[in-house]
PAZAPA-4460 file (N, C-alpha, C; in steps of 0.05 Angstrom, whole numbers, plus 32768, in hexadecimal, padded with zeros to 4 digits):
% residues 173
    n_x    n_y    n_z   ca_x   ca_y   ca_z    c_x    c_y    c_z   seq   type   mol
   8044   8574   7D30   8035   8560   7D23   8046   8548   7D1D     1      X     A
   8064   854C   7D0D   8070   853A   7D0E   8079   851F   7D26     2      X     A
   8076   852E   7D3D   807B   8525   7D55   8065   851C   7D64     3      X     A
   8049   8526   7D59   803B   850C   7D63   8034   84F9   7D54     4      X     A
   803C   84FF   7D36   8042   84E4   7D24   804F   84D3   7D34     5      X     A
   806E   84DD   7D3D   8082   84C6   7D40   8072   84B8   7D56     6      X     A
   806D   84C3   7D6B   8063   84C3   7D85   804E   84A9   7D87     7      X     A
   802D   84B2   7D6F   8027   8495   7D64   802A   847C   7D57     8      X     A
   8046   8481   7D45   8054   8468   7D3D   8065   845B   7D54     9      X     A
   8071   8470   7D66   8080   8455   7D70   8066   844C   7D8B    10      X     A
   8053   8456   7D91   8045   844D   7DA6   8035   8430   7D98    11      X     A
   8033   8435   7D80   8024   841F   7D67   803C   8409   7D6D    12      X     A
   8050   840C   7D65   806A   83F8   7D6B   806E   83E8   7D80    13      X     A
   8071   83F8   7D98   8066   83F0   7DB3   8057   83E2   7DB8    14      X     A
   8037   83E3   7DAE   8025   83D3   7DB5   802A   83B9   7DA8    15      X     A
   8030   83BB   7D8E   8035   83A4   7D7B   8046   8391   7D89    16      X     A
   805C   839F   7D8A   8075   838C   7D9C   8075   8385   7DB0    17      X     A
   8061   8388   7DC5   805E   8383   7DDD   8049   8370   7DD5    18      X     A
   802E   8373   7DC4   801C   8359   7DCD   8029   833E   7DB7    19      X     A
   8033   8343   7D99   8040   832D   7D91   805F   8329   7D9E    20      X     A
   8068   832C   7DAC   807F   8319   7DB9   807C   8305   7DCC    21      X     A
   8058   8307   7DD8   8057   82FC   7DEE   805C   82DC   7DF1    22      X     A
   8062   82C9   7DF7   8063   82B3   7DF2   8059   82A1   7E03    23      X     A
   8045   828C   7DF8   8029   8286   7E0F   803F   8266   7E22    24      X     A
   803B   8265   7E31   8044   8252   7E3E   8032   823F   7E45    25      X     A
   8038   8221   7E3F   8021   8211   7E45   8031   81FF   7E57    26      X     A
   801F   81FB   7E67   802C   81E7   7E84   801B   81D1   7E87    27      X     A
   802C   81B5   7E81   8022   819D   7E87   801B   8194   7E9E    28      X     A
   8005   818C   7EAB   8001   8183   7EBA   8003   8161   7EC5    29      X     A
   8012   8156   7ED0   8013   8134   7ED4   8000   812C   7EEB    30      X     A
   7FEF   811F   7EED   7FE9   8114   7F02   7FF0   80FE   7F0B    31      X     A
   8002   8100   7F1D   800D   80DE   7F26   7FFD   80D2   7F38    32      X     A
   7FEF   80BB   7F32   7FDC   80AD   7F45   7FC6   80B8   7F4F    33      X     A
   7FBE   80CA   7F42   7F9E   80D2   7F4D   7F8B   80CF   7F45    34      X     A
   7F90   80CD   7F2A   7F72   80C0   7F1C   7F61   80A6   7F25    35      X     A
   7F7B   8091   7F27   7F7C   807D   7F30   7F76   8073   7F4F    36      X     A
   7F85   8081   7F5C   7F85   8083   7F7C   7F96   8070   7F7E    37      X     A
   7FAE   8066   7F70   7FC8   8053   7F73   7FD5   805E   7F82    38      X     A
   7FEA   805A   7FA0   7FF8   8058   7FA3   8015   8045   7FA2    39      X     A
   8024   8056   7F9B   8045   8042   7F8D   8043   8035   7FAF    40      X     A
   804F   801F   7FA8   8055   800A   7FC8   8077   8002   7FC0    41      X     A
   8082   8014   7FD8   80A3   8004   7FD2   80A4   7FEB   7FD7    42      X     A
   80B7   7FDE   7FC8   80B9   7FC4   7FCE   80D5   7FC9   7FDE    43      X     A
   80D4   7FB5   7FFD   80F3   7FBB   800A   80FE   7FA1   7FFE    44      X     A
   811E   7FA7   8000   8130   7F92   7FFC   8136   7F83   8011    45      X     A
   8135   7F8A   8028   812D   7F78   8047   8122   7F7B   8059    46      X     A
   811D   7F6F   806C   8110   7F84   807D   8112   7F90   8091    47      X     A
   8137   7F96   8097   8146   7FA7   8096   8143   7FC5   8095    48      X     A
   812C   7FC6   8087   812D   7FEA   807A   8111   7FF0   8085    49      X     A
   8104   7FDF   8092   80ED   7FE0   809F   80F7   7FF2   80BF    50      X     A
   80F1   8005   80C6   80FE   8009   80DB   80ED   8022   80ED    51      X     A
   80D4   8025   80DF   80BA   802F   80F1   809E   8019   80F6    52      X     A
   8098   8024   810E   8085   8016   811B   8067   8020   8109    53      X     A
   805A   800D   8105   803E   801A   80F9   8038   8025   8114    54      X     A
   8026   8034   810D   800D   803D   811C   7FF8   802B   8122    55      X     A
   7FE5   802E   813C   7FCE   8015   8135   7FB5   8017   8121    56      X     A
   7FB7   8042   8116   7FAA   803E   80FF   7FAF   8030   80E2    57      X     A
   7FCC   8033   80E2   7FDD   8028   80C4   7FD5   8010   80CA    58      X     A
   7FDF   8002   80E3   7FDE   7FE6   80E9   7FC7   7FCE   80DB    59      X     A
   7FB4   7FE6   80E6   7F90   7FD4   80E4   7F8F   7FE0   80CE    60      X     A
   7F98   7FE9   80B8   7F83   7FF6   80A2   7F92   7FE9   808F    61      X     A
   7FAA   7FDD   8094   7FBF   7FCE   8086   7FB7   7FAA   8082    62      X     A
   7FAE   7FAA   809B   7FA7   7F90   809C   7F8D   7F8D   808B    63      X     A
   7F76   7FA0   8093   7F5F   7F9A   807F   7F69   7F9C   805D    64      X     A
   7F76   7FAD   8060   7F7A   7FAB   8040   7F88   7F91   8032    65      X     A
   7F95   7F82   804B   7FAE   7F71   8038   7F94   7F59   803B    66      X     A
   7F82   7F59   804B   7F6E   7F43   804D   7F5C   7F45   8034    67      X     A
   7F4C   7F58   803E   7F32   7F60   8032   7F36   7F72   8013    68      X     A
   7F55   7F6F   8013   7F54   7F81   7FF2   7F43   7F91   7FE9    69      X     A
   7F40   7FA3   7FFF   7F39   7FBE   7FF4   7F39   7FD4   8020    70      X     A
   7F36   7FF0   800C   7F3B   7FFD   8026   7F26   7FF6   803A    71      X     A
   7F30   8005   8052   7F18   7FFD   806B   7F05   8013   8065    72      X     A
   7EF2   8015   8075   7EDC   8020   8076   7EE9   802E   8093    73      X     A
   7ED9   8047   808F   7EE5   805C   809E   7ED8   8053   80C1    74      X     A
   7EC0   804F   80C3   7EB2   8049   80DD   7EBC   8031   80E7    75      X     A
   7EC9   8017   80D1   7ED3   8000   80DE   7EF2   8009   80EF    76      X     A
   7EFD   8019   80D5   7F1B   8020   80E7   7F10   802B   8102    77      X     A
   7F02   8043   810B   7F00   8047   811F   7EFB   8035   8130    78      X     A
   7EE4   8023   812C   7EDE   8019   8144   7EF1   8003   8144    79      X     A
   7F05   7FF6   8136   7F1B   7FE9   813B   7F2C   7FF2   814E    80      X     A
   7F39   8012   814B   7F48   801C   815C   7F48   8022   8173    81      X     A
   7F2B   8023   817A   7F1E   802B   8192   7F1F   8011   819A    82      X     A
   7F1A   7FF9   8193   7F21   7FE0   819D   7F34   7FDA   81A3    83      X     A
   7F47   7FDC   818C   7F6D   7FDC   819C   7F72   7FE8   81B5    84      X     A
   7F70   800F   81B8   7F72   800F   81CC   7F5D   800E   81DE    85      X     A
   7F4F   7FFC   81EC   7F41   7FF3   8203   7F51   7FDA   8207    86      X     A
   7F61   7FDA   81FC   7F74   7FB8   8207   7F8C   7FC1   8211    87      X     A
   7F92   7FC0   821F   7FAB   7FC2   822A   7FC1   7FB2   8217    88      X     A
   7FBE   7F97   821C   7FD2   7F82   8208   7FCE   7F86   81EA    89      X     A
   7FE1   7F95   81DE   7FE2   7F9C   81C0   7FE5   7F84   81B2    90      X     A
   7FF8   7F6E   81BA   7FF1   7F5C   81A9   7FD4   7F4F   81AB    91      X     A
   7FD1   7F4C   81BE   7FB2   7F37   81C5   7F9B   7F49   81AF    92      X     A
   7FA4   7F5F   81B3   7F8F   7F6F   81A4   7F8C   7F63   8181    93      X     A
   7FAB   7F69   8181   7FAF   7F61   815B   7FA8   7F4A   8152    94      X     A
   7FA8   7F3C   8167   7FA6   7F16   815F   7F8B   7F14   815F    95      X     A
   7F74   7F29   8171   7F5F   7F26   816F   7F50   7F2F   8158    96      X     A
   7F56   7F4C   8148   7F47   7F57   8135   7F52   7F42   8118    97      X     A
   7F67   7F3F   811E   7F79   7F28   8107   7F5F   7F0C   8105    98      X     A
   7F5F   7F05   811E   7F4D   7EE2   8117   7F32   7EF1   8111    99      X     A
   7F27   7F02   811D   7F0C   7F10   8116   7F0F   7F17   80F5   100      X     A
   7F29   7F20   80EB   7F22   7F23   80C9   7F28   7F09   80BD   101      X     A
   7F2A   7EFE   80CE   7F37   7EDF   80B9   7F29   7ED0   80BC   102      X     A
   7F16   7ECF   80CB   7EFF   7EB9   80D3   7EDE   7ECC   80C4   103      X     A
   7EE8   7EE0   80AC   7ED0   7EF1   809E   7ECC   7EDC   8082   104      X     A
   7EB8   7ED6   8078   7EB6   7ECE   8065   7EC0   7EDA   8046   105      X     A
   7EBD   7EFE   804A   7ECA   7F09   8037   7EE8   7F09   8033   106      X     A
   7EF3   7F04   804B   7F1B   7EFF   804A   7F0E   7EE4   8043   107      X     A
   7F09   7EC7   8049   7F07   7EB5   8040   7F07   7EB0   8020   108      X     A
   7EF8   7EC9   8012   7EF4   7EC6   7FFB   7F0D   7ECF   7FEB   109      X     A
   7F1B   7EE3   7FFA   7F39   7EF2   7FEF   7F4A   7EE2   7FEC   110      X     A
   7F4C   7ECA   7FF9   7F69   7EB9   8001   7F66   7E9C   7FED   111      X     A
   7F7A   7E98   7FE8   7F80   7E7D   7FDC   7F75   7E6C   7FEB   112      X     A
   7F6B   7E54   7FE4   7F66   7E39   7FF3   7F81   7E31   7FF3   113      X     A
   7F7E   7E17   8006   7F97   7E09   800E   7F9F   7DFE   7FF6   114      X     A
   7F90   7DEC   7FE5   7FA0   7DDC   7FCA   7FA8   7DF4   7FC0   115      X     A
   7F9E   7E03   7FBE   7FB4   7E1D   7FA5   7FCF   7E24   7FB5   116      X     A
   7FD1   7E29   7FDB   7FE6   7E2C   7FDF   8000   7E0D   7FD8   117      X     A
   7FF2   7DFD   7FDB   8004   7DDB   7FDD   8005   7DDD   7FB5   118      X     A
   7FFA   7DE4   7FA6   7FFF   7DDB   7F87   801D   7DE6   7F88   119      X     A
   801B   7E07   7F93   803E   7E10   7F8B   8046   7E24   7FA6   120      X     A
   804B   7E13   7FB8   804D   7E21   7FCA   8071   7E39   7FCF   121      X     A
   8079   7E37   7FC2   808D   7E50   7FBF   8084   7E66   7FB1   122      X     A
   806E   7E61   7FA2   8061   7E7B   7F90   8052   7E82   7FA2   123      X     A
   803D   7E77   7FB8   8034   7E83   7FCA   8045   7E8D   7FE6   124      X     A
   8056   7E80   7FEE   806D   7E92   7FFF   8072   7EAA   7FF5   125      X     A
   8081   7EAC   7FE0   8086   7EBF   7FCD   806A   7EDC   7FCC   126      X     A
   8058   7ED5   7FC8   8038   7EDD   7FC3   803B   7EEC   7FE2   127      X     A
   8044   7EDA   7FEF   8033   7EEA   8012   804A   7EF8   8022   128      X     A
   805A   7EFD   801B   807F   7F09   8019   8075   7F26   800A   129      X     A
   8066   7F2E   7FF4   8069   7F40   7FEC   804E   7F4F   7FEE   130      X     A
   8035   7F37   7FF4   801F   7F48   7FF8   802B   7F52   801E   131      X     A
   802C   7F49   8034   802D   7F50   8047   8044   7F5F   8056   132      X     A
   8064   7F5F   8048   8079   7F64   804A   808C   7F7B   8035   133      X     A
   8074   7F77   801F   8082   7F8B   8007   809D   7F87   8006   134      X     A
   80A2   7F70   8003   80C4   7F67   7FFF   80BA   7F47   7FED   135      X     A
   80CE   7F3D   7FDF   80D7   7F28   7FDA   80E4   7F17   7FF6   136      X     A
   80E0   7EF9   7FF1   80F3   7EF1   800C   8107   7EE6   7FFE   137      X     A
   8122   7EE6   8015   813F   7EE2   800F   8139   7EC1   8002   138      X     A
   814B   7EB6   7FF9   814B   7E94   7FF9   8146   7E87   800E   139      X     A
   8156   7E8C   8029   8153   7E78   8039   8139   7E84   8048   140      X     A
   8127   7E9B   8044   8104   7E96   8052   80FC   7E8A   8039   141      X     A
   80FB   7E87   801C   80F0   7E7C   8014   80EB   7E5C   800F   142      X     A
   810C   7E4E   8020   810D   7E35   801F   80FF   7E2E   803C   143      X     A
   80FF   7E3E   804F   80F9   7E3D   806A   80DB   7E40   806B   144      X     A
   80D8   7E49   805E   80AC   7E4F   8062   80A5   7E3A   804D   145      X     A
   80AC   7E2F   803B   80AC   7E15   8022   80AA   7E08   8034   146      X     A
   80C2   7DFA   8049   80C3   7DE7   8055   80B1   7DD9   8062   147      X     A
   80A7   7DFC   8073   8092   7DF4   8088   8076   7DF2   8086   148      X     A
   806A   7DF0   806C   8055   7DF3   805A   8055   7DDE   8054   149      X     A
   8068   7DD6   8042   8072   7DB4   8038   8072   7D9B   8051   150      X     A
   8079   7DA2   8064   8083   7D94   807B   8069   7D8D   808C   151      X     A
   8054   7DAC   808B   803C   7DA0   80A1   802B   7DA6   8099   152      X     A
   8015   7D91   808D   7FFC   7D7E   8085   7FE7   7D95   8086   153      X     A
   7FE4   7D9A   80A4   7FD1   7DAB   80A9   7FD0   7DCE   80A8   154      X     A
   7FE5   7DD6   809C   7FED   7DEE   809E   7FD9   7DF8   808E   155      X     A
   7FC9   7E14   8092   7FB0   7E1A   8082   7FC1   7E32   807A   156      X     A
   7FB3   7E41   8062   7FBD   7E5A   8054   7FB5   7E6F   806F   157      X     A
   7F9D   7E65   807A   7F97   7E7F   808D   7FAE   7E7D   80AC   158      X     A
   7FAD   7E65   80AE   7FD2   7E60   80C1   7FE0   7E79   80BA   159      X     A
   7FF1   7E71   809A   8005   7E81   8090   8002   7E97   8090   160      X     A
   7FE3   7EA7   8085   7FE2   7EC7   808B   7FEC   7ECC   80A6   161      X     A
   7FD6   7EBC   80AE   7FD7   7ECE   80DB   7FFB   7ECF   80E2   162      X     A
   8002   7EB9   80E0   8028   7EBD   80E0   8031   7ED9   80D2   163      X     A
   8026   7ED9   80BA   8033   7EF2   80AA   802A   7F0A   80B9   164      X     A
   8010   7F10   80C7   8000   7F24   80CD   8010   7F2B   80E5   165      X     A
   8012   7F19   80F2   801C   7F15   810E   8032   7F1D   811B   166      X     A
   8043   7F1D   8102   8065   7F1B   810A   8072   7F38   810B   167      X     A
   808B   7F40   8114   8094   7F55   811B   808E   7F67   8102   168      X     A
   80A3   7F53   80EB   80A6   7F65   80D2   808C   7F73   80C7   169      X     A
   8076   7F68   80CE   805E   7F79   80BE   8059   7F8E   80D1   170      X     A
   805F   7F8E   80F0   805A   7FB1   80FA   806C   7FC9   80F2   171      X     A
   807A   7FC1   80E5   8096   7FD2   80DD   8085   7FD3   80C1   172      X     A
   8093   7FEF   80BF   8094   7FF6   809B   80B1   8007   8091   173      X     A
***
């Protein structure tokens, strides 16, 4: 009898000490960027560090966004791509879907008029350096694109995009 005394005290002990020692663990959860649907955008220091080719899906879905400020629509990307390749000439192709979004009244509505680029035209250099290039430009593109803004009369903001759209550095990322 004494021994199934002991037998129930220490099995009593046991239970005790096993369910109060347990210690609850609570795990934080972070959500980085999903609530939102933000993605972080590196900014490069030249463009230098650019040293992959887009794709012609990155390409075209990049361009609508930097125009039309906001994503593409899933049926436009396709039938964009399917347009690219039926062309043989990749550039002819880009220069064509390029004047086709720039000649839209909704990019028309996205873009600065010309007097807002000519009021401060280094803040808009500056402006189209980091929307299209995700870099700052060095001094001498920023005295060099000033110049040529400053210098010719007729230069339109939609000029300056298609150059930006156009050029090596924006197929690279």
């Amino acid at each position: 009898m004494q021994a199934s005394k002991h037998l129930i005290w220490v099995t009593l002990c046991g239970l005790l000490l096993s369910t109060s020692c347990k210690k609850e663990i609570e795990q934080e959860v972070i959500y980085d960027n999903i609530i939102y649907e933000i993605d972080t955008v590196p900014v490069y220091q030249s463009n230098a560090e650019k040293d992959r080719l887009k794709t012609p899906l990155q390409y075209i879905s990049g361009l609508y966004s930097n125009l039309y400020l906001s994503g593409i629509p899933s049926n436009v990307l396709d039938n964009l791509v399917i347009y690219r390749l039926s062309i043989g000439d990749k550039t002819l192709v880009n220069e064509m879907i390029l004047n086709a979004m720039l000649d839209s009244p909704d990019v028309l509505a996205t873009i600065p008029d010309d007097s807002e680029m000519r009021d401060d035209v280094e803040a808009f250099v500056e402006e189209c350096y980091l929307r299209f290039y995700l870099r700052k430009p060095s001094a001498y593109e920023l005295y060099a694109m000033t110049e040529m803004i400053d210098g010719d009369a007729d230069m339109t903001v939609v000029d300056v995009y298609r150059a930006f759209l156009l050029s090596n550095e924006y197929m690279f990322y």
